[in-house]
N, CA, C and O atoms as a GROMACS GRO file, in nm:
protein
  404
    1UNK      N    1  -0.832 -13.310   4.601
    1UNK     CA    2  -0.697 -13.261   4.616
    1UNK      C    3  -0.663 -13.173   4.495
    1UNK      O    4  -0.658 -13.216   4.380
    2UNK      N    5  -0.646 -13.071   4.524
    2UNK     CA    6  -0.597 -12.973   4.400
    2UNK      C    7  -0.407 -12.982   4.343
    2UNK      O    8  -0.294 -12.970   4.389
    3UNK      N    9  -0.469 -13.007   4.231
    3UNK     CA   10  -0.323 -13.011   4.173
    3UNK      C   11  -0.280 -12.827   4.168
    3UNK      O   12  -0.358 -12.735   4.147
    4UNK      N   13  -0.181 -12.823   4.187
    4UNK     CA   14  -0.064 -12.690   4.198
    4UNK      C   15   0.036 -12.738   4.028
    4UNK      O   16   0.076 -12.851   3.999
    5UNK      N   17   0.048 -12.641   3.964
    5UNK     CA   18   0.106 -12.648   3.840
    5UNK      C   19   0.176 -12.496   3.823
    5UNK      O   20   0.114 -12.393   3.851
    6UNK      N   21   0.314 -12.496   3.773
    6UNK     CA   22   0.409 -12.394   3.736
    6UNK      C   23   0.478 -12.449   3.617
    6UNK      O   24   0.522 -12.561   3.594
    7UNK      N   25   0.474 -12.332   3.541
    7UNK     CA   26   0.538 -12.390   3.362
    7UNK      C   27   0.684 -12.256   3.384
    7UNK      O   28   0.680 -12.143   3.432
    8UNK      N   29   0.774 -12.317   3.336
    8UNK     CA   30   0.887 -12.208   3.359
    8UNK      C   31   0.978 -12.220   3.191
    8UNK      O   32   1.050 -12.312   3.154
    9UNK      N   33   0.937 -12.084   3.111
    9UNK     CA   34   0.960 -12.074   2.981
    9UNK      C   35   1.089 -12.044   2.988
    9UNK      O   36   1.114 -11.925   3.007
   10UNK      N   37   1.223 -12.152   2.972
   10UNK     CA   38   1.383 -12.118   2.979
   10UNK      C   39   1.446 -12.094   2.886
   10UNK      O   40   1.560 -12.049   2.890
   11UNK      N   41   1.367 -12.127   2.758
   11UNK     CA   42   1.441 -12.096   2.599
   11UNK      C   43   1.553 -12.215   2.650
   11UNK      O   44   1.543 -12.316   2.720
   12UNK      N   45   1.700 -12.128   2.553
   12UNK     CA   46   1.776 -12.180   2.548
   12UNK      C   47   1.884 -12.273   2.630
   12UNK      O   48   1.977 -12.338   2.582
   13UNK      N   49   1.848 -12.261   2.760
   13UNK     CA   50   1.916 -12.256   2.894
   13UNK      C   51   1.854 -12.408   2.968
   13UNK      O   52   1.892 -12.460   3.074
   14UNK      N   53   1.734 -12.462   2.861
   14UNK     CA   54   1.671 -12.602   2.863
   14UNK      C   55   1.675 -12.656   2.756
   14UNK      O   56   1.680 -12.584   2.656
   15UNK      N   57   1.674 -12.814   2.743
   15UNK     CA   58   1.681 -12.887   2.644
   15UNK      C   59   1.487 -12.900   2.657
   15UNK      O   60   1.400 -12.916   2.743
   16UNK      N   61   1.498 -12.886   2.534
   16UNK     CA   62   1.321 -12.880   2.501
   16UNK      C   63   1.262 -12.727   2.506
   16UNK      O   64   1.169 -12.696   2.432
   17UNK      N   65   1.329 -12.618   2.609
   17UNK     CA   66   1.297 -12.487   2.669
   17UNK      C   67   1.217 -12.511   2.754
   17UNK      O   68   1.184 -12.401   2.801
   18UNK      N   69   1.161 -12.594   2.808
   18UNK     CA   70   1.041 -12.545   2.905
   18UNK      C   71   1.011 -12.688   2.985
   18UNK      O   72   0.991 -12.802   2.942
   19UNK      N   73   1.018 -12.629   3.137
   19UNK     CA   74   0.985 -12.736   3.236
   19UNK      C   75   0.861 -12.712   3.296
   19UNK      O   76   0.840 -12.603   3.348
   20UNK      N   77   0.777 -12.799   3.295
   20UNK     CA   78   0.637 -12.774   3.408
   20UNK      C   79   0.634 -12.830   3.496
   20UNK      O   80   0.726 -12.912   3.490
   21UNK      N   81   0.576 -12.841   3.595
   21UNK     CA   82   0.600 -12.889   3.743
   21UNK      C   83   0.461 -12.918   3.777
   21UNK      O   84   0.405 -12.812   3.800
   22UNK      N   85   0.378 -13.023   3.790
   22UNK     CA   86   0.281 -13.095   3.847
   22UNK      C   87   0.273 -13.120   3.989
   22UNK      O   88   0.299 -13.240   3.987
   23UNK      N   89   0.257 -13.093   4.108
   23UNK     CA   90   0.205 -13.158   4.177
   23UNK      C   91   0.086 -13.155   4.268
   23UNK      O   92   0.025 -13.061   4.318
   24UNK      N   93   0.063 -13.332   4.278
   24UNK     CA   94  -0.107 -13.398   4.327
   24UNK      C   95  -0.088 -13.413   4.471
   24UNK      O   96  -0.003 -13.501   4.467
   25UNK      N   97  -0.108 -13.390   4.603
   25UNK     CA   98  -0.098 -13.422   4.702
   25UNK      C   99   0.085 -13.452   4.728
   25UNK      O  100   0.156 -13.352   4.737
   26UNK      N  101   0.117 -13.522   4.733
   26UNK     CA  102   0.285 -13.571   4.747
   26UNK      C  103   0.381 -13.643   4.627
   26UNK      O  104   0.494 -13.691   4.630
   27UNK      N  105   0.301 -13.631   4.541
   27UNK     CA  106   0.331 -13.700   4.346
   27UNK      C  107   0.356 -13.560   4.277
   27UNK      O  108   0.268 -13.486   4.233
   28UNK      N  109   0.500 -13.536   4.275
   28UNK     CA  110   0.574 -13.466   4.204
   28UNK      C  111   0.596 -13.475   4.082
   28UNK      O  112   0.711 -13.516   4.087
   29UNK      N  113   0.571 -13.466   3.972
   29UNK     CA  114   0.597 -13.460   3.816
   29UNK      C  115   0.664 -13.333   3.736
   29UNK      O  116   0.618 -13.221   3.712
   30UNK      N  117   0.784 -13.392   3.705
   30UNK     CA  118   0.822 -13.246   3.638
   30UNK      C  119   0.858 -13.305   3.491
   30UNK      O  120   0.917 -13.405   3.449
   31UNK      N  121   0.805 -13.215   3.445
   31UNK     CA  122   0.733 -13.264   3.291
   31UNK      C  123   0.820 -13.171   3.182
   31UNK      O  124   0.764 -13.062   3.172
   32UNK      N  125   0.947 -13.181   3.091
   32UNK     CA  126   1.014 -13.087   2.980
   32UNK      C  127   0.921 -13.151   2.872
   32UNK      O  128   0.879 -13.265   2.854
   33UNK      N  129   0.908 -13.040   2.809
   33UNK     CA  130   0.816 -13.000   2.685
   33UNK      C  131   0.936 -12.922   2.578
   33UNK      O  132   1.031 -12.852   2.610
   34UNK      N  133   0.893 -12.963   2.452
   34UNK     CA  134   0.981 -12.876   2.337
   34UNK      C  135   0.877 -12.748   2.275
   34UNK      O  136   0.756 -12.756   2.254
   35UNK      N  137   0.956 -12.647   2.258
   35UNK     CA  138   0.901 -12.517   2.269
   35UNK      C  139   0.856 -12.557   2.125
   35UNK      O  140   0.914 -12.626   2.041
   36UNK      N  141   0.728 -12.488   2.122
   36UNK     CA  142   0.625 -12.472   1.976
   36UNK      C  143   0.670 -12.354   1.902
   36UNK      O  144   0.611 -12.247   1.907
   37UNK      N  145   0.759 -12.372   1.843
   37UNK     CA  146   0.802 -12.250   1.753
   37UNK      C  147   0.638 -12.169   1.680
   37UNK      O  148   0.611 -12.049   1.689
   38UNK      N  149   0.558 -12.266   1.619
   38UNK     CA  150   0.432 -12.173   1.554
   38UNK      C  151   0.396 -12.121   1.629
   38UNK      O  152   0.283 -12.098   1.584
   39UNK      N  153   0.399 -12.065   1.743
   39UNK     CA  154   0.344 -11.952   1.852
   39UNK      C  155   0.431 -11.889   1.858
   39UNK      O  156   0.419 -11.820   1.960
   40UNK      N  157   0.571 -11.856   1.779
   40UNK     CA  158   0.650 -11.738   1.837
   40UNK      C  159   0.790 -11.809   1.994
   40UNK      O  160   0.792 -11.890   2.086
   41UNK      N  161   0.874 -11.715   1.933
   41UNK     CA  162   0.962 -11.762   2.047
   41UNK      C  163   0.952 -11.662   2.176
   41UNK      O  164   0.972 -11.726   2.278
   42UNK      N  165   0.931 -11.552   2.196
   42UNK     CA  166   0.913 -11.496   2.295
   42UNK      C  167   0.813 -11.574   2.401
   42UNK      O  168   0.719 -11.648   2.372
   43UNK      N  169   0.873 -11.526   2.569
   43UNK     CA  170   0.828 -11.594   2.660
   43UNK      C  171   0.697 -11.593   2.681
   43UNK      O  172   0.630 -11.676   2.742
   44UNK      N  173   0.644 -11.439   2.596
   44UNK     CA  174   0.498 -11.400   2.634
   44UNK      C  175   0.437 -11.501   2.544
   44UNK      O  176   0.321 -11.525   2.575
   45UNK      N  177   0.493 -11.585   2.416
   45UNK     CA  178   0.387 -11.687   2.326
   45UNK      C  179   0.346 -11.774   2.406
   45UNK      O  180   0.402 -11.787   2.515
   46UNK      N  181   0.232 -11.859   2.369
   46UNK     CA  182   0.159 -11.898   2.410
   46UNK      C  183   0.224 -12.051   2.377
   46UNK      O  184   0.241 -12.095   2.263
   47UNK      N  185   0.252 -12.112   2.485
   47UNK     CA  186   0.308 -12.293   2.532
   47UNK      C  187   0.268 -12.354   2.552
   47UNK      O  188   0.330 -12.458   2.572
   48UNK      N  189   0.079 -12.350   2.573
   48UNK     CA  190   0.008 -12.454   2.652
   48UNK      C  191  -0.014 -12.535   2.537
   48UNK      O  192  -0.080 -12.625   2.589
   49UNK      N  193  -0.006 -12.561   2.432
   49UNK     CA  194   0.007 -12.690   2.363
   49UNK      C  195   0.182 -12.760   2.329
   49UNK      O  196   0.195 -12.847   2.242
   50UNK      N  197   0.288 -12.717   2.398
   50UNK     CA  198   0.428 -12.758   2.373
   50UNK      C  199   0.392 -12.915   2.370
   50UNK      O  200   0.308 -12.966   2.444
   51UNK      N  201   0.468 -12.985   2.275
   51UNK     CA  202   0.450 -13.123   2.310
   51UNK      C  203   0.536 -13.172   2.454
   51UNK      O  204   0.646 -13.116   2.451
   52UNK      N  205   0.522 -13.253   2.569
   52UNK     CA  206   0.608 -13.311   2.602
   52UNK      C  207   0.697 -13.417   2.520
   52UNK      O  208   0.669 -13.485   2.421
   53UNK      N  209   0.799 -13.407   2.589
   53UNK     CA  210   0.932 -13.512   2.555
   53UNK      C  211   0.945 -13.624   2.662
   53UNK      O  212   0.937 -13.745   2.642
   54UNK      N  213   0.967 -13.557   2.786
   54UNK     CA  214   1.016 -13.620   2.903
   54UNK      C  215   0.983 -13.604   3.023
   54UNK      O  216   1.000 -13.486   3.055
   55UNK      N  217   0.931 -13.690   3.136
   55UNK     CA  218   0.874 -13.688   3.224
   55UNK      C  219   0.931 -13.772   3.378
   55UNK      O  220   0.924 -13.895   3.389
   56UNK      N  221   0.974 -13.700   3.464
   56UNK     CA  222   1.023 -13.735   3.595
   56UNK      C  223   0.894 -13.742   3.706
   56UNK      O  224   0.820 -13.649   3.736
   57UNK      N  225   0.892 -13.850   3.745
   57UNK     CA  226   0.799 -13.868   3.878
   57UNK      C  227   0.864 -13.911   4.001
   57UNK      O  228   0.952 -13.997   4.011
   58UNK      N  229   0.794 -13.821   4.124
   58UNK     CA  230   0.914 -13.872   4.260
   58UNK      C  231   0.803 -13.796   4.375
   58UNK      O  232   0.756 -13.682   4.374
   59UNK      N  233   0.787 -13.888   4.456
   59UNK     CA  234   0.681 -13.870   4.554
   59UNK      C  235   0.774 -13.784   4.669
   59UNK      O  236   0.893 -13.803   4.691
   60UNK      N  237   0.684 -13.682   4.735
   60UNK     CA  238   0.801 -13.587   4.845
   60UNK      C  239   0.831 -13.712   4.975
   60UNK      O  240   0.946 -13.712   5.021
   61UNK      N  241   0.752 -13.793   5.020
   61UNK     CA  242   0.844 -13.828   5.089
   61UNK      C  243   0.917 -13.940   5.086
   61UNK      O  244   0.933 -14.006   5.188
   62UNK      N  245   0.988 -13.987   4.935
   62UNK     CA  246   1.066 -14.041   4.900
   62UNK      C  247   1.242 -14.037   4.975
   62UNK      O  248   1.291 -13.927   4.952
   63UNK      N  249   1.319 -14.111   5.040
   63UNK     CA  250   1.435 -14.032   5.156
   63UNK      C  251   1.500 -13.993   5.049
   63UNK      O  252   1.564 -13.904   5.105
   64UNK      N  253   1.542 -13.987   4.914
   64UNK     CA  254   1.616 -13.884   4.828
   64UNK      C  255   1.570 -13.848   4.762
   64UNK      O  256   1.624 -13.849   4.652
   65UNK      N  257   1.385 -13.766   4.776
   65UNK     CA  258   1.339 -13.657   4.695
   65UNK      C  259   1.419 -13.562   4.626
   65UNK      O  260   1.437 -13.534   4.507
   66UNK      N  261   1.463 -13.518   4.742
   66UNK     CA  262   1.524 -13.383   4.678
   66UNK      C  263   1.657 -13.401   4.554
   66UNK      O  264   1.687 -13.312   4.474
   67UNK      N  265   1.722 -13.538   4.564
   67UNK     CA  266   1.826 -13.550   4.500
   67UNK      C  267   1.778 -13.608   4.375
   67UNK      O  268   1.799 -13.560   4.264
   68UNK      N  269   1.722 -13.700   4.396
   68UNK     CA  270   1.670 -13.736   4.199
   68UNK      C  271   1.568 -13.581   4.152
   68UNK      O  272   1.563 -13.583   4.029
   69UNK      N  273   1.532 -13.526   4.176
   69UNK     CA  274   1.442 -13.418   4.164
   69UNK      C  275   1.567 -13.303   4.051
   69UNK      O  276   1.561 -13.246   3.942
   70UNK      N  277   1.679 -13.323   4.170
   70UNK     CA  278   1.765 -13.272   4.105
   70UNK      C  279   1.863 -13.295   4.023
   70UNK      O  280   1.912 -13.207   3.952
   71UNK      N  281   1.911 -13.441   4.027
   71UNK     CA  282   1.914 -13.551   3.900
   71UNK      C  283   1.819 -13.490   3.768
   71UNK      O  284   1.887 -13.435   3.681
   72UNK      N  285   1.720 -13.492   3.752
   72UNK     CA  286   1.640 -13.511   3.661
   72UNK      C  287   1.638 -13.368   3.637
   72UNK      O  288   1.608 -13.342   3.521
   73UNK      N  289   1.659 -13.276   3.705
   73UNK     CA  290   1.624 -13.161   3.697
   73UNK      C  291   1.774 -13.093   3.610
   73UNK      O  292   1.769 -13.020   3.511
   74UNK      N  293   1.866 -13.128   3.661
   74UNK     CA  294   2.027 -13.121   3.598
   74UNK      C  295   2.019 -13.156   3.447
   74UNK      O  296   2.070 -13.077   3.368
   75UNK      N  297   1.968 -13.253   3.408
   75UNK     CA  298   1.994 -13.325   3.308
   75UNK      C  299   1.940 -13.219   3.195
   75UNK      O  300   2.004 -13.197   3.092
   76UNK      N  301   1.819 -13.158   3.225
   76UNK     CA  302   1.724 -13.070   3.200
   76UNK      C  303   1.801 -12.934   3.132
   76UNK      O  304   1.806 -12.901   3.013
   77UNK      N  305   1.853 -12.874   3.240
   77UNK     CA  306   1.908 -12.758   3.237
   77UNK      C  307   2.019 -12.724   3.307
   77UNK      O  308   2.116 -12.798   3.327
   78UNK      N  309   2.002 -12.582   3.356
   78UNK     CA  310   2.132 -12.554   3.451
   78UNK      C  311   2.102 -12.578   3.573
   78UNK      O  312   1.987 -12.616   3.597
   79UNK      N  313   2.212 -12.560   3.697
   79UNK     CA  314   2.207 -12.562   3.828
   79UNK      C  315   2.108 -12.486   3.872
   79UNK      O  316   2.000 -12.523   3.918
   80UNK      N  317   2.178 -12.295   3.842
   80UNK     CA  318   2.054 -12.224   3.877
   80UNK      C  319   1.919 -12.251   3.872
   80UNK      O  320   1.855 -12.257   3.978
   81UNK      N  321   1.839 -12.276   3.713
   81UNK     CA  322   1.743 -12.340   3.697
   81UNK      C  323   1.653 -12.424   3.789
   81UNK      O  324   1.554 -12.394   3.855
   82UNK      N  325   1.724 -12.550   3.772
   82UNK     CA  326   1.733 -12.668   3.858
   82UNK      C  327   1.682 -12.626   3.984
   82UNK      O  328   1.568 -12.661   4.012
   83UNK      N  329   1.761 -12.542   4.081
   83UNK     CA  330   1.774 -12.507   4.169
   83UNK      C  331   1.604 -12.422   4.189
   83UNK      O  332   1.516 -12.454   4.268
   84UNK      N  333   1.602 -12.334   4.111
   84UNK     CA  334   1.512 -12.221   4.111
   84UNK      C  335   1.358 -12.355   4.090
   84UNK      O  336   1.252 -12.354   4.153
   85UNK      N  337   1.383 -12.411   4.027
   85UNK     CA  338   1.222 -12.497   4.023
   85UNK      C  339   1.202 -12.590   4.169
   85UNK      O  340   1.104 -12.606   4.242
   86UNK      N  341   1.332 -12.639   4.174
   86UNK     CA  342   1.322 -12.683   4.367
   86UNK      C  343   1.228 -12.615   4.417
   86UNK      O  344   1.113 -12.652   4.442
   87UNK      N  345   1.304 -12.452   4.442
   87UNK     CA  346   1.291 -12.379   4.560
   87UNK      C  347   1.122 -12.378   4.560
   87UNK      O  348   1.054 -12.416   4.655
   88UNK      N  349   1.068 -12.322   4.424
   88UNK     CA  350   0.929 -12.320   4.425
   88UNK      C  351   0.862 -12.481   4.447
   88UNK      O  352   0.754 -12.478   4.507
   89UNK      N  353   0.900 -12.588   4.416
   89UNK     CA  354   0.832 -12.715   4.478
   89UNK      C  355   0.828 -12.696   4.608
   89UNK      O  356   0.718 -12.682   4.661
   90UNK      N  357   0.972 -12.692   4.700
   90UNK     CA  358   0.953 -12.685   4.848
   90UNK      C  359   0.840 -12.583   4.925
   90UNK      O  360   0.804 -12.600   5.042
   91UNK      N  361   0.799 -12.490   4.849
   91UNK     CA  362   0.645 -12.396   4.898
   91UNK      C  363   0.568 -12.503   4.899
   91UNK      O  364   0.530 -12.540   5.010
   92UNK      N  365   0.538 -12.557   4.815
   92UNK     CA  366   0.438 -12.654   4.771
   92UNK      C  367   0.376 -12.752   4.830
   92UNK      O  368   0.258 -12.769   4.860
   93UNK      N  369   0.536 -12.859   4.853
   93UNK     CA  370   0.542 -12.978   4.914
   93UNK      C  371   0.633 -13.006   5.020
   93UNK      O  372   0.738 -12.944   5.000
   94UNK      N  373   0.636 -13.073   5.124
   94UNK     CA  374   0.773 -13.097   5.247
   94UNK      C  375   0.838 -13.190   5.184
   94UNK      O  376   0.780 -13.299   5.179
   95UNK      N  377   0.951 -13.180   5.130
   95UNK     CA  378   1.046 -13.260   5.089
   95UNK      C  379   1.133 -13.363   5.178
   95UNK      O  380   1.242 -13.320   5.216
   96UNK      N  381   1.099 -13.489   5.216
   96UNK     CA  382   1.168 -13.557   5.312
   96UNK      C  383   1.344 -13.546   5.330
   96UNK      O  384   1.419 -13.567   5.235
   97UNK      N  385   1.380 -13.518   5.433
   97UNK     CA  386   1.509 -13.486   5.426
   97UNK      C  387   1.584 -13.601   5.430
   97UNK      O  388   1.546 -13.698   5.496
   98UNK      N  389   1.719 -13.602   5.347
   98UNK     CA  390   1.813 -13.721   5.299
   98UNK      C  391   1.832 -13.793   5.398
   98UNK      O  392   1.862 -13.726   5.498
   99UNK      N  393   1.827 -13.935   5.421
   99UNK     CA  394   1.854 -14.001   5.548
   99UNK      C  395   1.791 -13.981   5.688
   99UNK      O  396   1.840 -13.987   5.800
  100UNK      N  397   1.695 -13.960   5.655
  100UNK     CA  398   1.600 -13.947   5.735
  100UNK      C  399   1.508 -14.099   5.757
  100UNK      O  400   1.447 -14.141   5.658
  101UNK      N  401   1.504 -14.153   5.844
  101UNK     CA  402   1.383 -14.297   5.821
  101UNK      C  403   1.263 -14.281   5.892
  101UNK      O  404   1.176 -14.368   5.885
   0.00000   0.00000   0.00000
Protein backbone atom coordinates (compact mmCIF):
# COMPACT_ATOMS: atom_id res chain seq x y z
CA UNK A 1 0.00 0.00 0.00
CA UNK A 2 1.63 3.25 -0.91
CA UNK A 3 1.60 5.94 1.45
CA UNK A 4 0.47 9.47 -0.35
CA UNK A 5 2.24 12.43 1.66
CA UNK A 6 1.69 16.46 1.17
CA UNK A 7 3.76 18.97 3.41
CA UNK A 8 2.01 22.49 3.17
CA UNK A 9 4.72 25.35 4.20
CA UNK A 10 2.06 28.13 6.02
CA UNK A 11 4.64 30.26 7.90
CA UNK A 12 2.80 32.38 9.98
CA UNK A 13 -0.85 31.49 9.37
CA UNK A 14 0.19 27.93 11.46
CA UNK A 15 1.23 27.32 14.84
CA UNK A 16 4.54 25.40 14.25
CA UNK A 17 4.20 26.74 10.20
CA UNK A 18 3.85 23.60 8.62
CA UNK A 19 1.28 20.73 8.34
CA UNK A 20 2.03 17.31 6.61
CA UNK A 21 -0.53 14.99 5.76
CA UNK A 22 0.21 11.13 5.80
CA UNK A 23 -1.98 8.84 4.43
CA UNK A 24 -1.69 4.65 4.54
CA UNK A 25 -4.66 2.99 2.93
CA UNK A 26 -7.65 4.68 5.22
CA UNK A 27 -5.14 5.98 8.38
CA UNK A 28 -5.06 9.61 8.04
CA UNK A 29 -2.23 11.45 9.96
CA UNK A 30 -1.83 15.01 9.89
CA UNK A 31 1.34 15.73 11.43
CA UNK A 32 2.35 20.04 12.50
CA UNK A 33 5.99 20.36 12.57
CA UNK A 34 7.89 23.71 13.85
CA UNK A 35 9.62 25.44 11.03
CA UNK A 36 13.64 24.97 11.15
CA UNK A 37 14.71 28.42 11.07
CA UNK A 38 18.65 27.06 10.16
CA UNK A 39 17.37 26.43 6.63
CA UNK A 40 16.04 29.87 6.03
CA UNK A 41 12.47 31.07 6.28
CA UNK A 42 11.42 31.17 2.76
CA UNK A 43 8.95 28.47 1.48
CA UNK A 44 11.58 27.33 -1.09
CA UNK A 45 14.02 26.22 2.33
CA UNK A 46 14.35 23.06 2.83
CA UNK A 47 11.70 21.38 5.91
CA UNK A 48 12.30 17.84 5.57
CA UNK A 49 14.03 17.72 8.87
CA UNK A 50 11.24 20.28 10.82
CA UNK A 51 10.85 18.65 14.12
CA UNK A 52 7.26 17.48 14.75
CA UNK A 53 5.23 18.86 17.71
CA UNK A 54 1.84 17.37 17.16
CA UNK A 55 0.12 14.63 15.64
CA UNK A 56 -3.71 13.86 14.72
CA UNK A 57 -4.77 10.33 13.62
CA UNK A 58 -8.40 9.51 12.18
CA UNK A 59 -9.21 6.63 9.92
CA UNK A 60 -11.59 7.85 6.65
CA UNK A 61 -14.21 5.76 7.53
CA UNK A 62 -14.56 6.94 10.93
CA UNK A 63 -18.76 8.53 10.87
CA UNK A 64 -17.07 12.04 11.92
CA UNK A 65 -13.90 11.91 9.79
CA UNK A 66 -14.34 14.84 8.32
CA UNK A 67 -15.18 16.79 11.57
CA UNK A 68 -12.30 15.91 14.00
CA UNK A 69 -9.98 16.23 10.83
CA UNK A 70 -11.22 19.59 11.07
CA UNK A 71 -11.14 19.94 14.82
CA UNK A 72 -7.55 19.23 14.72
CA UNK A 73 -7.02 20.94 11.69
CA UNK A 74 -8.65 24.44 13.24
CA UNK A 75 -6.66 24.28 16.18
CA UNK A 76 -3.65 24.26 13.74
CA UNK A 77 -4.43 27.16 11.70
CA UNK A 78 -7.03 29.00 9.78
CA UNK A 79 -10.38 27.90 8.26
CA UNK A 80 -9.14 28.51 4.78
CA UNK A 81 -6.08 26.40 5.52
CA UNK A 82 -7.91 23.80 7.33
CA UNK A 83 -10.22 23.69 4.66
CA UNK A 84 -7.58 23.68 1.74
CA UNK A 85 -5.70 20.44 3.39
CA UNK A 86 -9.31 18.66 3.54
CA UNK A 87 -9.98 19.33 0.05
CA UNK A 88 -6.61 17.66 -1.00
CA UNK A 89 -7.22 14.52 1.56
CA UNK A 90 -10.72 13.99 -0.07
CA UNK A 91 -8.63 13.21 -3.69
CA UNK A 92 -6.91 10.84 -1.71
CA UNK A 93 -9.30 9.15 0.54
CA UNK A 94 -13.50 8.71 0.66
CA UNK A 95 -14.30 10.40 3.67
CA UNK A 96 -17.35 8.66 5.39
CA UNK A 97 -20.17 10.99 5.43
CA UNK A 98 -21.54 12.37 8.98
CA UNK A 99 -24.26 10.03 10.15
CA UNK A 100 -24.02 7.75 7.93
CA UNK A 101 -24.06 3.87 9.56
Amino acid sequence: MAKKTKTWKIGEYCKGGIITVEITGKVIQVIGKEWDMSTGTRRSSDQSKAKEWTRGTVTADENDAHRKLYNFLSDLTTHYYAEQVIDWIKTKVALRPAGWL
